[in-house]
Structure formats: C-alpha cells, structure tokens
C-alpha positions as CSV (number, residue, x, y, z in Angstrom):
1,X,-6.6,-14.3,-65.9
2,X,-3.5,-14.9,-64.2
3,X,-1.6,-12.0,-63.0
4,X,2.1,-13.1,-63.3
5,X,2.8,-10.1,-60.4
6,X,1.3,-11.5,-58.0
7,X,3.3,-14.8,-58.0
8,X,6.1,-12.4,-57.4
9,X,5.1,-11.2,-54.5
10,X,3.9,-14.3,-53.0
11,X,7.9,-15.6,-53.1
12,X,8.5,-12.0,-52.0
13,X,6.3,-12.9,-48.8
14,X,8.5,-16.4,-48.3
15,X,5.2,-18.0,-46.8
16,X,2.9,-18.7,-48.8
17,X,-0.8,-17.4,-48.0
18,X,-3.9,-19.6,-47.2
19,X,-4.9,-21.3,-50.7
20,X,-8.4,-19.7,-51.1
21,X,-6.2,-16.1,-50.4
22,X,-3.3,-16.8,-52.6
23,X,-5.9,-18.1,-55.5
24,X,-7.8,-15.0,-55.2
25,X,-4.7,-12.7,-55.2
26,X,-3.0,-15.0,-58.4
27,X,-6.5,-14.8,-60.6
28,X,-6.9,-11.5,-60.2
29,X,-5.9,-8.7,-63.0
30,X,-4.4,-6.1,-60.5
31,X,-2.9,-4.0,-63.4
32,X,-6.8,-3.3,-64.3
33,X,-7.8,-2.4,-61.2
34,X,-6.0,0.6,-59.5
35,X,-6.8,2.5,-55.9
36,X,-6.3,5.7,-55.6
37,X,-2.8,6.3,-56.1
38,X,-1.7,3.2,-57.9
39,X,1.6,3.6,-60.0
40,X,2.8,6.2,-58.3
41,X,6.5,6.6,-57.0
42,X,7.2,4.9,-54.2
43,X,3.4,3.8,-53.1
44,X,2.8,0.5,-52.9
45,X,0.4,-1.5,-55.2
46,X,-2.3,-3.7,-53.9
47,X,-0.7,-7.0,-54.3
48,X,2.2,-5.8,-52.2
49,X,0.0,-4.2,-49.7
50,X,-1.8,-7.8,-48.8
51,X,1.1,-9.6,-48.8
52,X,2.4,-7.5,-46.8
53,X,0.0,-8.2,-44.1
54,X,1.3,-11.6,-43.1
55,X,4.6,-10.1,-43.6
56,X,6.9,-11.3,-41.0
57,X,8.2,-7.9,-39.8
58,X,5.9,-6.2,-37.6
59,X,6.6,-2.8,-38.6
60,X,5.8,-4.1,-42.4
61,X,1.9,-5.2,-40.9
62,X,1.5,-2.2,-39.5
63,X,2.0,-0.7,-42.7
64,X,0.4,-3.2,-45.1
65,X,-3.0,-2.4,-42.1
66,X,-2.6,1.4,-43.0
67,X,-2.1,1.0,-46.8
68,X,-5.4,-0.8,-46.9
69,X,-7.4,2.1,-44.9
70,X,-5.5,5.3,-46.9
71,X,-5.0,3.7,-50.7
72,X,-8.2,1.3,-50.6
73,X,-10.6,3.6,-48.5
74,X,-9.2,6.6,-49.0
75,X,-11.8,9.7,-47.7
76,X,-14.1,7.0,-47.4
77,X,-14.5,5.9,-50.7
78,X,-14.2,2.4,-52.6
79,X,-12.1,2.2,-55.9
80,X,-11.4,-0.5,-58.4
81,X,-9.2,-2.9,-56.3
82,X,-10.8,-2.2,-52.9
83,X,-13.4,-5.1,-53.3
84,X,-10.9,-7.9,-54.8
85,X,-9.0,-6.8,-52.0
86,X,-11.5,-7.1,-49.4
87,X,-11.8,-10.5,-50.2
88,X,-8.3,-11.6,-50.2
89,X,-8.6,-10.1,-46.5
90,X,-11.7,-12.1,-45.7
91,X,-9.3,-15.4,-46.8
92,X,-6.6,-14.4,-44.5
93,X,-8.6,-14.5,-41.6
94,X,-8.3,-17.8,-40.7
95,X,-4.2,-17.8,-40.5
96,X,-2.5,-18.4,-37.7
97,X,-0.6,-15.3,-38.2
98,X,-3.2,-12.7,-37.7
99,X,-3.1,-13.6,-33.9
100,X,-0.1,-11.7,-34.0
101,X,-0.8,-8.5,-31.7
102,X,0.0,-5.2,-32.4
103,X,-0.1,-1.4,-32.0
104,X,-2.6,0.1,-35.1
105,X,-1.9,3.3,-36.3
106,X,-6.3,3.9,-36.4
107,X,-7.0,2.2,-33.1
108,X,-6.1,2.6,-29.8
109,X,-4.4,0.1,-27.5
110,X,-3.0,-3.6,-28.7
111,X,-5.1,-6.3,-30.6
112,X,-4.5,-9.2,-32.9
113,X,-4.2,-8.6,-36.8
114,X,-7.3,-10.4,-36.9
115,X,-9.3,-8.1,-34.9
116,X,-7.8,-4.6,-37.1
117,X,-8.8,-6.8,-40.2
118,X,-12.3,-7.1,-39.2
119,X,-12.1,-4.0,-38.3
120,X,-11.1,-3.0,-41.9
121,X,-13.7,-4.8,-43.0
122,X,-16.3,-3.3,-41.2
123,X,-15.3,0.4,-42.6
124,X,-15.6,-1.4,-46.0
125,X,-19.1,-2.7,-45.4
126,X,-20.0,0.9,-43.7
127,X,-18.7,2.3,-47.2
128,X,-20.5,0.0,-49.5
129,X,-23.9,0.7,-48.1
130,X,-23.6,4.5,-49.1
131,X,-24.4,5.8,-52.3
132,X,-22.3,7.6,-55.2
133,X,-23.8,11.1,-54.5
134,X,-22.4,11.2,-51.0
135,X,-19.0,10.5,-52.8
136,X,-18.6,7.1,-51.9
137,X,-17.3,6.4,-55.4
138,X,-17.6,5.3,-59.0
139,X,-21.0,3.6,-59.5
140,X,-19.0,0.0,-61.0
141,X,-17.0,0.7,-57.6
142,X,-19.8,0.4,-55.3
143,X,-21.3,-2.6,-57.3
144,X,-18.5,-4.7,-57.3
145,X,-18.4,-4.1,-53.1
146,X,-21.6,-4.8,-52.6
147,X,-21.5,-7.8,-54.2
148,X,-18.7,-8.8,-52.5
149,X,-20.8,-8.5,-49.4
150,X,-22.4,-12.3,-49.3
151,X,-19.1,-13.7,-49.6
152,X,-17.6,-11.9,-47.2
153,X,-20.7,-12.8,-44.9
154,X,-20.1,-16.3,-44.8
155,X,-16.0,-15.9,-44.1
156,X,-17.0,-13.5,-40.9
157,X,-19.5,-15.0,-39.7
158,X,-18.1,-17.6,-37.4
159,X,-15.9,-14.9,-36.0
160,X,-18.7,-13.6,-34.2
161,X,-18.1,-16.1,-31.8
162,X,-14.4,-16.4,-31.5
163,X,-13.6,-16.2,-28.2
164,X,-11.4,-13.1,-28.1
165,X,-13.4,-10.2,-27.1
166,X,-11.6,-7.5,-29.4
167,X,-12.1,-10.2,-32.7
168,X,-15.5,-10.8,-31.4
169,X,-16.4,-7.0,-31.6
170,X,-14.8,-6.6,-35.3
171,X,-16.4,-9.0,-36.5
172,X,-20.0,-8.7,-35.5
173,X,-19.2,-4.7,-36.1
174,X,-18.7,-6.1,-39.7
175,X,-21.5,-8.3,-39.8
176,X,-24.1,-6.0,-39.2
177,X,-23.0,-3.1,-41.6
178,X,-22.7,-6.3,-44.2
179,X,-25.9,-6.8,-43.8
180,X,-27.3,-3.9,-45.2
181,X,-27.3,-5.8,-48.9
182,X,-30.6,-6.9,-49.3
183,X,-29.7,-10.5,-50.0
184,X,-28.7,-10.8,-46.5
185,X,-31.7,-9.8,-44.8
186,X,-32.3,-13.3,-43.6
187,X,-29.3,-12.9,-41.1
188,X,-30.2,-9.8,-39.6
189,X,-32.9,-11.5,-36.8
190,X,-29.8,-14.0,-35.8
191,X,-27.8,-10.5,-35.9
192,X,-30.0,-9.0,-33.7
193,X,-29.3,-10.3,-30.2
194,X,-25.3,-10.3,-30.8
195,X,-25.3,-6.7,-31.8
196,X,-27.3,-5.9,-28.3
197,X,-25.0,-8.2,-26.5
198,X,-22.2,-7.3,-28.0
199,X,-21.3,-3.8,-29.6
200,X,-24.3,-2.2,-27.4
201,X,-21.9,-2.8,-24.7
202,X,-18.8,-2.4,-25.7
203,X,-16.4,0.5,-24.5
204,X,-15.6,1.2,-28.0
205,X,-17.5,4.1,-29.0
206,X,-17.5,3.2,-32.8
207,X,-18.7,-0.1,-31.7
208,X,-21.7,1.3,-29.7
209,X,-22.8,3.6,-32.5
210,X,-23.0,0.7,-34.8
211,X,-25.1,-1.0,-32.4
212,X,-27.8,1.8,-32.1
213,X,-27.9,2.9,-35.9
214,X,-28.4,-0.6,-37.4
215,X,-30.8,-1.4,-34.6
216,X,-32.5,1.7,-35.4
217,X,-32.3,0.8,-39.2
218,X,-33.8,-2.7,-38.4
219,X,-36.7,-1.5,-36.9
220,X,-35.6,-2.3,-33.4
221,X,-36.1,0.3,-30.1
222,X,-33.0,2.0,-29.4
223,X,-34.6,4.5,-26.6
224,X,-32.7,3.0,-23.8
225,X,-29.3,3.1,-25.8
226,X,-29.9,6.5,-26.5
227,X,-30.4,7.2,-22.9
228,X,-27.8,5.3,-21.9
229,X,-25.3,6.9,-24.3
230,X,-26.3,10.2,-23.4
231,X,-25.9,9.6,-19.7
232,X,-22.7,8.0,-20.1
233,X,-21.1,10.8,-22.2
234,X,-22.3,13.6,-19.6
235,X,-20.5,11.6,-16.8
236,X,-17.9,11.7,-18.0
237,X,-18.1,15.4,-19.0
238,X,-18.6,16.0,-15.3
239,X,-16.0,14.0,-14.6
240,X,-13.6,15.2,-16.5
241,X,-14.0,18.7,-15.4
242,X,-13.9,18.2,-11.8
243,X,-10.7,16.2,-12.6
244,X,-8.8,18.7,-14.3
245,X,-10.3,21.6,-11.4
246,X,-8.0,21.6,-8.3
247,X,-10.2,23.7,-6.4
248,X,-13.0,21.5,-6.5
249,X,-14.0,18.7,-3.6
250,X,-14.0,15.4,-4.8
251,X,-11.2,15.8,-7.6
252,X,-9.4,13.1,-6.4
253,X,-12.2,10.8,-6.8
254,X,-13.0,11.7,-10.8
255,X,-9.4,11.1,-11.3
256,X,-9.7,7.6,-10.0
257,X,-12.8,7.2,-11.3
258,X,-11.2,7.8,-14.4
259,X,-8.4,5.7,-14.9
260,X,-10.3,2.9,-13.7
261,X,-12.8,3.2,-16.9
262,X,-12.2,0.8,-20.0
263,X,-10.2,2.7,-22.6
264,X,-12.0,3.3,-25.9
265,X,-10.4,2.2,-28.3
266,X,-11.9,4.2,-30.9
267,X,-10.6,7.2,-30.1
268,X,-7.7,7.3,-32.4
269,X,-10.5,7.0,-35.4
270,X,-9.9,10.2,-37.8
271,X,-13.3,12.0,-37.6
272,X,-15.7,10.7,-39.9
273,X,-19.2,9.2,-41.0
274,X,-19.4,6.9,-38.1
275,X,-19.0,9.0,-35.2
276,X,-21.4,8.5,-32.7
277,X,-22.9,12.1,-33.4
278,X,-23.8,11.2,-36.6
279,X,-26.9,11.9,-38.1
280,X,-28.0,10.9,-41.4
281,X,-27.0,14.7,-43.2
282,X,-29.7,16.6,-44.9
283,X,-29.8,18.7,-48.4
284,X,-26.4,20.8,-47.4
285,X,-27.1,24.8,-47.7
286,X,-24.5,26.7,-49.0
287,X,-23.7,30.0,-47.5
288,X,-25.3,32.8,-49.5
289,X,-21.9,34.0,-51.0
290,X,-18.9,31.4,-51.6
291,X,-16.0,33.4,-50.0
292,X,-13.4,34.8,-52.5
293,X,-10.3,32.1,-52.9
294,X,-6.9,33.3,-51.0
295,X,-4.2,34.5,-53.0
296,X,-0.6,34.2,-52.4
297,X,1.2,36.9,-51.1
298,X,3.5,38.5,-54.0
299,X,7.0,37.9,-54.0
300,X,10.3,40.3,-53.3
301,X,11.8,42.1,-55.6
302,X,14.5,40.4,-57.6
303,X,17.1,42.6,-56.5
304,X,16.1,41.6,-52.7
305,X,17.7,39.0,-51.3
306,X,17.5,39.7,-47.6
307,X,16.8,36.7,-45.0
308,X,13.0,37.6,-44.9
309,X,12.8,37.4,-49.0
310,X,9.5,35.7,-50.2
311,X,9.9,33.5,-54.0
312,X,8.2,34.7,-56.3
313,X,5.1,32.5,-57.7
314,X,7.4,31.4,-61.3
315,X,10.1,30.6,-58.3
316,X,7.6,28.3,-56.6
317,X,7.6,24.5,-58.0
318,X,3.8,23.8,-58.2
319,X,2.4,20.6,-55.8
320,X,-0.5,19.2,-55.5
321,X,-1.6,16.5,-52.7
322,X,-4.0,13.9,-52.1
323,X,-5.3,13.6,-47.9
324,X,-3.4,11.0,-45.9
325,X,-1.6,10.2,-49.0
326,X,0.9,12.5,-49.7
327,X,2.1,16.1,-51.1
328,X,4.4,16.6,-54.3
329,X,6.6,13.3,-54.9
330,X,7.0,13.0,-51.1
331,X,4.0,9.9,-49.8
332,X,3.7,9.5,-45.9
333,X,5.5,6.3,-45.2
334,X,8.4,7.0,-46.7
335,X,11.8,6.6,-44.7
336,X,14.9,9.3,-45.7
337,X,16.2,7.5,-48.0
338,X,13.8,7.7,-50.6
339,X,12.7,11.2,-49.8
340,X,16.5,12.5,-50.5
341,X,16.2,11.0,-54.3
342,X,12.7,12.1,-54.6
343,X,13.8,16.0,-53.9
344,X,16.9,15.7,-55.5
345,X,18.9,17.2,-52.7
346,X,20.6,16.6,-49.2
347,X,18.6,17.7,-46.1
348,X,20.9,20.8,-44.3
349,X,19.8,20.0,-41.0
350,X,18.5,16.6,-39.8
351,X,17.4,16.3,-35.8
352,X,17.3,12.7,-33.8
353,X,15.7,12.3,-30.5
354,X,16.7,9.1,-28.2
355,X,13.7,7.7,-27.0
356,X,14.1,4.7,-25.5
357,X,17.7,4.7,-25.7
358,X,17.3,4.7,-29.7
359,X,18.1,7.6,-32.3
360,X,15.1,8.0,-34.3
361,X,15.1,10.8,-36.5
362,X,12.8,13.6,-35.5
363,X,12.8,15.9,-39.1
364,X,15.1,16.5,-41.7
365,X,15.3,20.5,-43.9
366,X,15.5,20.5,-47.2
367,X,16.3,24.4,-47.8
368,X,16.5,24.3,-51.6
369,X,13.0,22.8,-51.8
370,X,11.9,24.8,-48.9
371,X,10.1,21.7,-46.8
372,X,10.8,20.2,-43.6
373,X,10.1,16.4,-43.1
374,X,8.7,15.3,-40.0
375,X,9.0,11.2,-38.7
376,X,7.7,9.6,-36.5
377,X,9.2,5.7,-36.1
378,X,11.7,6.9,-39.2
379,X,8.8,7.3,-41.6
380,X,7.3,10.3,-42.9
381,X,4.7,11.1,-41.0
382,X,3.9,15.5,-41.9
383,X,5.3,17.7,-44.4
384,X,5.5,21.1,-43.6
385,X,6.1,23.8,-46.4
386,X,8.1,26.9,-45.9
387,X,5.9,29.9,-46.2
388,X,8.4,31.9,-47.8
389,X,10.4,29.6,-49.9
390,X,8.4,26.5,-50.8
391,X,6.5,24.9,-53.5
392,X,2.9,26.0,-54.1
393,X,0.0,23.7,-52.7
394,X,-2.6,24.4,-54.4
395,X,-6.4,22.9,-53.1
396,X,-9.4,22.9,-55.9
397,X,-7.0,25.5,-57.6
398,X,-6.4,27.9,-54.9
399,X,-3.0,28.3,-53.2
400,X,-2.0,27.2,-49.4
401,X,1.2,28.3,-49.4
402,X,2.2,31.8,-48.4
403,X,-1.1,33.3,-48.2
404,X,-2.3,35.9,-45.6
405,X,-3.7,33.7,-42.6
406,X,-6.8,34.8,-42.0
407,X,-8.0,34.8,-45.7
408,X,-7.0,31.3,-46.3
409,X,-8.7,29.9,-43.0
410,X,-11.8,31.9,-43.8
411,X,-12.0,30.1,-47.2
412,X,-10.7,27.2,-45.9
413,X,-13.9,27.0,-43.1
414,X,-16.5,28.3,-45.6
415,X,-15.6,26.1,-48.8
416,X,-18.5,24.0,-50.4
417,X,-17.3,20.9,-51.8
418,X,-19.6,18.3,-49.5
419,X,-17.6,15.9,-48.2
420,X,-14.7,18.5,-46.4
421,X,-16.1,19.6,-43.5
422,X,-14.8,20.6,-40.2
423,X,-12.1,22.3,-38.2
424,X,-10.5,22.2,-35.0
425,X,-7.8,24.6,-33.9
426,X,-4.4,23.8,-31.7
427,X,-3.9,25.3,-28.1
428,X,-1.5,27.7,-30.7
429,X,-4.8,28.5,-32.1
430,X,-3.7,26.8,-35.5
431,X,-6.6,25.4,-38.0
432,X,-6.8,22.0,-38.4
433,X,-8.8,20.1,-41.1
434,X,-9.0,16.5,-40.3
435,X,-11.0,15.6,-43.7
436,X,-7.7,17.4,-45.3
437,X,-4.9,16.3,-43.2
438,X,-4.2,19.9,-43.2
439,X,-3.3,22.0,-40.6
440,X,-2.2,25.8,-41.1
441,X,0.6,27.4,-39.6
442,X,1.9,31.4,-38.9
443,X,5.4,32.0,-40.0
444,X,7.0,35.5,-40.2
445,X,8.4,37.1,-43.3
446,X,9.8,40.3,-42.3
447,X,6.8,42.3,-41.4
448,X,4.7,40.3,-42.6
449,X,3.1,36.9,-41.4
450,X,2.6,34.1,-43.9
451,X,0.9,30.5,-43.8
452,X,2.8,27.3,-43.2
453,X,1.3,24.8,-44.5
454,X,1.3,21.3,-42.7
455,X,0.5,18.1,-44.7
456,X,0.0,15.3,-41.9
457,X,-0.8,11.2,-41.0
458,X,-3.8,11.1,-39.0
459,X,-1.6,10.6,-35.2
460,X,-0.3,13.9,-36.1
461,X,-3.7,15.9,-36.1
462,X,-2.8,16.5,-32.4
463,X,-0.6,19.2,-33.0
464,X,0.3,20.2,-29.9
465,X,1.7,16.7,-28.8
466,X,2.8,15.5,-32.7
467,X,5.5,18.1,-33.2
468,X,8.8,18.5,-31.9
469,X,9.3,21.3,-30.4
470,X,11.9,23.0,-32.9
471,X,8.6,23.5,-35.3
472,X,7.0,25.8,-33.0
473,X,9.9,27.9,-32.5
474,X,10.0,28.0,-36.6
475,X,9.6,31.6,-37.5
C-alpha cells in the first residue's frame, strides 16, 4: 500500500533517500502504525522524523536522532511504527550523509550520524529481545521487531568492519544484541571474537557491558572482564577522590591521570536496563503497605487574593504528561513560537543569555497559565509548574502539583508500578526521577512550602548545572 504522505515528505527532504530507504518509507501505511504520541499537536510523525535525518540542517538531525529514541523507544518500549522504522534506518546507512558528525543529545562527545544510528539500533535490538511482561510493549509490537532482526542483520553487518572506530563499536554493539533471535544463532561464533576485540575494550561503558552480558549469554567466560571492570571502576573511585581532596599527596597526579583517560561516551545515557550494574531483576517485592497517594494542598479562600494565594483545585486546568515527551499541549522540542499559540497567551517575562556572543533565550513566564518554559538551544527543554498557581499534573491519578513535599517524595520513592524506579537528589537536595523526567521542587506560599514540579529532557536531569540561575532563586 502506498502511503501518498510519505511522497510528501520525501520533496519536503529535497534529496531524495537511498532507493531501498525511500521504497520502504513509500510502501509503508504510516497512518496504521502510530508511536507513542502520533497525532498529536505539534509532535512529529514518523515519516517526518526519518526524513528528517538526512535533513540538511544539522540542528533538524539532531532532532530527527532524538525523535527516534523518545517517540519510537519511548521508556524502552517498541510500538507499531518502531520496527518499519528501524528498517528505513538500516537503509540509510550506507548514505554519504550520515558521515556528517555531530553533537547527540544521548551520547557524549562528536561522532558521525552513522555511528548514533547504529547506536539507535542497537537500543532497538536490546529492546526486542525483552518480553511483554517487563513492559517492553504490545505482544504484535515485539513480533514485528523481532522479525525485523535478520534483515537488519545483513544491513549491519559489514559495518562491523568499517574503519571508524566509533561506527565500528555501534555496529557490532548492534550485532550482538541482534543476535539474540534464534534464527541468527549461526552468527554468534563469527560474533564472538569482535565482541572481545571490540566492545570488551572499548571506553564506552555501555559498549563494555554489552560485551560481558552477551558473552555471558553465549556461554562464553567473562571472569577476567568482570575483574577487569571491577578494578577499573575502583581506580577511578580512588582517583577521583584524591583528585577532588587538596589535602592529600599525590592530588596533582589523579588530576592528570584523569584527564588523560578516554572519555566515555556513554555517560550522557539516561539510566536504564543496560547499565553496566545491571542484573537480570528478580520477582519485585512490594513494600508491605503501598504508601497513601499525596493530596494537593487546599486552596485560599475566594475572598483572598494576597501575593501568596494558592488556586483552588476547580481553578487548576488538569495536565497530564508522558516522560521525555511532554506535559499538557506543551512537547519538549518546541521553540516559543508554538508554545505562545499552544497556551493561548504572551509570556510576561522572557530572559536571554549571550553565550557565544548569541542571544538564546534562557526561559519565558507564562503567569496566567502559571508555567515557566525553560530552553536550551531555543527549544523546550523543562517545564516547570507554579506550585501555587498552575495546572494539575497528575501521575497514575495522583496530583504533583502543590502538594506538601515530603508526602509526595515519599510516594513518589515507594510507588509500585515496575518499570519506575529510582531517584537521585540535587546538591539542593531536590528528588529527581530519571525513569519520569521529573524532578520536584520547594516553593513558598506564605507559610507554607509547596511542590514545584519540573518536567525535563534528559540533559537537564543535572539540575544543578541545567538551570539558570533565576529558577533557584524562584520562591
């Protein structure tokens, strides 16, 4: 079936893509097969999302790269386009463009398009192997990518030996979680030696976790990996701390010591699965008593109307929000311009920093709706929700918004549902849920303290360095 769309976009793209691509994305019934937020305002549909990877605009790639990790792998799940997709990725491959280098939003330091395609790739093929009871997604879903994974097999495979290292990595990182379909068992002795040679080695931590879990699945002895993993990660502990201790002899050596290591480049990954502390989880135990859901805080009186007056819950407008996606009509991604329409108002106060000798807006108030926008390169990059006067959040039912602090980050910690888990805190001493892309904030009402609730991109988990300075003096 031809999908008429997608010839739109391709003359939207001005190049065309490679023919075994562009076939794929024509034949294909995108209207049938939605990710997670398809048809939504303002959030980009698949077909747009690929072509936008070849896109000649750099900032447009970085995007497309993103779009394809939070709307076709979103909390490490698969949905109906994400296997189509992943093999118009596989045909793209081979195009000169994706030796175009950039700066990823998931990855640290600069590598070709090709390499952060593989790399998509490989979290696709780490996703595929898991099952629907450990939320992976619909059982069709997971079907349809695993049977994607021969094909995508043969497209990879010669990439194994390309001769940049950073493409080489991705791609046998891919191959190996690929070849957990049964069909491909075959490879897996040919596998072998370049996932020792290769990922085992690597300074990529994601990379050298790969290496000893598929080993380990394979039969293979991983002792000395283990050892040498271990080793590595209490040097530099040690290191570390005598670094950062000026009292200590030989501080000046760590420090050097330090900078001259290889960077990994896995350590803007969001926490997840594949960490390198993963274990394969056991039957989860809840806690003997579920903790009691927070409540909002009840509103002033309507005849108050002081400067620390909370709204009332039928003053509230009622949000919801999906994690790295976005939070009432507002989707992460979106430049000023299309936020203004969205909320129906003008911001009152908009701040600019000039890095680099450039204004780039910093974060915009919007006092009638009672948010603040937060940017980072002009796109929305954290919503944050003003305890007093903004809309209700509400998670699995229960509100975020103007809740007494230490009730809502006890449920918060304690709450059930499998796959959220964890919390880290800011040097403020702020919770923050990476699984979520929630953080919770203090913010005074009169005598009272309420929570702030903060809706963020995954560079903006590190609080402390993500937000401008005018948010932590927000009282």
């Amino acid at each position: 079936m031809t999908n008429e769309t997608a010839d739109g976009h391709r003359e939207a793209l001005g190049d065309p893509l490679p023919p075994a691509a562009q076939a794929e994305l024509t034949d294909t019934a995108w209207t049938a097969l939605p990710h997670v937020c398809t048809g939504r305002h303002n959030v980009p549909d698949t077909p747009d999302i690929l072509v936008g990877l070849l896109a000649a605009d750099g900032a447009r790639r970085v995007r497309a790269v993103e779009d394809l990790h939070r709307l076709l792998l979103n909390q490490e799940r698969v949905f109906p386009a994400t296997a189509p997709a992943a093999l118009v990725v596989a045909g793209l491959l081979r195009d000169p463009r994706t030796l175009a280098e950039d700066q990823w939003a998931r990855r640290a330091g600069k590598r070709p398009l090709r390499a952060e395609l593989l790399n998509w790739l490989a979290s696709f093929a780490g996703v595929a192997r898991r099952d629907v009871t450990e939320g992976a997604g619909a059982s069709r879903d997971l079907a349809a990518a695993r049977a994607a994974r021969p094909v995508l097999h043969a497209r990879i495979a010669s990439f194994c030996q390309d001769g940049d290292p950073r493409v080489r990595e991705a791609a046998v990182a891919a191959t190996a979680l690929l070849l957990a379909e049964p069909d491909l068992a075959s490879s897996v002795p040919e596998c072998v030696p370049l996932v020792r040679g290769v990922l085992a080695t690597s300074a990529d931590s994601y990379y050298r976790w790969i290496a000893r879990e598929r080993l380990g699945a394979w039969g293979e002895d991983t002792t000395e990996l283990v050892r040498m993993e271990e080793e590595h990660r209490a040097l530099l502990a040690r290191m570390h701390d005598l670094a950062g201790n000026p009292f200590e002899e030989g501080q000046e050596q760590a420090i050097r010591w330090l900078a001259e290591q290889p960077q990994d480049t896995a350590a803007l990954e969001p926490p997840g699965r594949w960490h390198p502390d993963w274990r394969e989880p056991g039957q989860a135990v809840p806690p003997e008593s579920a903790p009691e859901p927070p409540a909002a805080v009840r509103g002033s009186e309507a005849t108050h109307r002081g400067p620390g007056r909370i709204a009332r819950s039928e003053e509230r407008a009622e949000w919801t929000f999906t994690p790295y996606i976005g939070v009432g009509p507002l989707h992460f991604g979106m430049p000023l311009e299309e936020i203004t329409p969205a909320l129906g108002e003008q911001p009152t106060v908009s701040s600019y920093t000039h890095a680099g000798g450039q204004p780039r807006l910093s974060y915009a108030d919007f006092t009638k709706t009672g948010i603040r926008a937060l940017f980072s390169e002009d796109r929305l990059g954290c919503v944050a929700v003003n305890a007093r006067t903004g809309p209700q959040v509400r998670l699995d039912g229960a509100p975020l918004t103007g809740c007494t602090p230490s009730r809502l980050e006890h449920w918060l910690v304690n709450r059930t549902t499998p796959r959220y888990s964890g919390v880290t805190y800011s040097p403020a001493g702020d919770p923050v849920f990476a699984d979520l892309g929630l953080a919770i904030r203090p913010q005074r009402a009169g005598d009272l303290v309420l929570t702030r609730p903060l809706f963020l991109l995954h560079d903006w988990l590190d609080l402390w360095h993500a937000l401008p300075q005018d948010e932590w003096n927000y009282f």
